[in-house]
N, C-alpha and C positions, 0 to 999 in steps of 0.2 A: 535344836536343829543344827546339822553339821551342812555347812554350804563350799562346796567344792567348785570352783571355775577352771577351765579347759582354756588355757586363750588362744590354740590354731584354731580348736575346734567350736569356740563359742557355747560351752555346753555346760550348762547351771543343774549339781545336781544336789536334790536335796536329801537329806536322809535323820529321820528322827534318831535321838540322840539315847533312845533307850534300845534302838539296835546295838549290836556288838562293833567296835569300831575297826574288827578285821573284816568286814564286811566293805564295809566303804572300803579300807584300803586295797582290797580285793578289786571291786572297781577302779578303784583308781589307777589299778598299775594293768589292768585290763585295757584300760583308756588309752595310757601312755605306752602302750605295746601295739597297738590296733594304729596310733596317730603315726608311730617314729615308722612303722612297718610302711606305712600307707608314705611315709613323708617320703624315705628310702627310693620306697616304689618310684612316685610320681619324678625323682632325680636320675633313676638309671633312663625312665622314659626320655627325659628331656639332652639325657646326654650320650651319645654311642659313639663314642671317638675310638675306644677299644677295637671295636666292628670295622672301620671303615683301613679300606685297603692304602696302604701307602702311596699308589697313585693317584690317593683320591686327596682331588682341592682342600686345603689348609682353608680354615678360620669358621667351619663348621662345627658347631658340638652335636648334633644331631643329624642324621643324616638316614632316609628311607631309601630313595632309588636314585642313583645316575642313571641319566641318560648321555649315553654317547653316539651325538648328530652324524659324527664320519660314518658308520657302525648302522647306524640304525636300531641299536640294542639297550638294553636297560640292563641293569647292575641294583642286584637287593642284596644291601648290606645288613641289615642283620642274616636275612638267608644265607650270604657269601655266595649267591647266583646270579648267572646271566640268565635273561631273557630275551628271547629272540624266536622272530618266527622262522619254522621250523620248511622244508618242500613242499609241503600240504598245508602252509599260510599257519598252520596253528601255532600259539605260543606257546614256547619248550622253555622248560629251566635247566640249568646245566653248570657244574662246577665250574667247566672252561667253557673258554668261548669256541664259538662255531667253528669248522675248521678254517673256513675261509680266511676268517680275522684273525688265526692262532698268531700270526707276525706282528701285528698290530703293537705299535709300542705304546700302552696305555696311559704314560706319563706325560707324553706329548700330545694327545688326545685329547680334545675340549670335554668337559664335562660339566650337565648342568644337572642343578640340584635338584630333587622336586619329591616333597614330602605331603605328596597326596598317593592314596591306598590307589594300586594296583592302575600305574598312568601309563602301562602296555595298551587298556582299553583305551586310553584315547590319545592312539598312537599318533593320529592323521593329525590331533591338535599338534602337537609337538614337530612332528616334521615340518610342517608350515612356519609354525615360530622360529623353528632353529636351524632351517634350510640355508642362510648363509653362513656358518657355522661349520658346516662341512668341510669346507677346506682352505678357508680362512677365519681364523678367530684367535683374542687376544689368549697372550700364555697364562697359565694358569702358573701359579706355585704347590709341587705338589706336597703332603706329606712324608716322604722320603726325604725332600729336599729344604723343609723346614727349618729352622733353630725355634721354634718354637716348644716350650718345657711340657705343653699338654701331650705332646707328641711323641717326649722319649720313651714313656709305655711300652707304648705302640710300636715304633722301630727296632726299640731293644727284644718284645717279644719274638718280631718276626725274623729279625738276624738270628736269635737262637733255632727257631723252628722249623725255617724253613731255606736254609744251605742251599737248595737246588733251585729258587725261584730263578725263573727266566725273566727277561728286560720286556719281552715280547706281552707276554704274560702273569703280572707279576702280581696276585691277588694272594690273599693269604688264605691259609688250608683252612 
């Protein structure tokens, strides 16, 4: 018997020894293709610092939705959309922001983090939490203005890419 062990994945296999032994190594590299793929995987989920706009708060590696209290609006960074409701109360996604907010400087804008799916629906929780926040709240550090190395990426992509960002609006394409 040929006894193979997996140690991420805890996994004992056994295989008689009158098999061919490209068999098992067939498995094996099967295993170790499924595990690194799956390992990969579960690292880009935990980490989105690439994604998130340079006005967005330093010292997160992961990051689903901003919400910004002045604003009333969310921000989905992997989407690279706002959210906001729209004259008809429904919520719109939209590259940019609403026209109202297009001056808005989103650098100087409190933003809070919040990495629960789709917390537009519970909008009412959030305004009430974050209603003094509006228009006094402590400074954030943003990503632009970082020394932080996880960060050079990210700045140096968006200096190359994007020439024309405005201060007003400065999210990346």
């Amino acid at each position: 018997m040929i006894y193979l062990t997996f140690t991420s994945g805890n996994i004992l296999i056994i295989i008689p020894t009158d098999m061919k032994n490209s068999l098992a190594l067939i498995l094996l590299a099967a295993m170790l293709f499924t595990a690194s793929s799956s390992s990969i995987a579960q690292d880009d989920a935990r980490n989105n610092i690439y994604c998130q706009p340079l006005w967005g708060p330093v010292s997160y590696d992961y990051v689903e939705y901003y919400y910004l209290p002045e604003l009333g609006v969310y921000y989905d960074v992997p989407g690279s959309q706002y959210i906001y409701k729209n004259k008809s109360l429904i919520w719109e996604r939209s590259k940019r922001l609403p026209f109202p907010y297009r001056n808005t400087d989103l650098f100087s804008t409190y933003k809070v983090v919040i990495n629960q799916p789709e917390p537009y629906l519970r909008h009412v929780f959030y305004v009430v939490r974050y209603h003094n926040y509006r228009n006094e709240h402590p400074k954030q550090l943003s990503i632009r203005d970082s020394n932080d190395s996880r960060y050079a990426k990210v700045k140096n992509y968006t200096d190359l890419t994007s020439s024309s960002t405005s201060l007003a609006n400065p999210d990346k394409h």
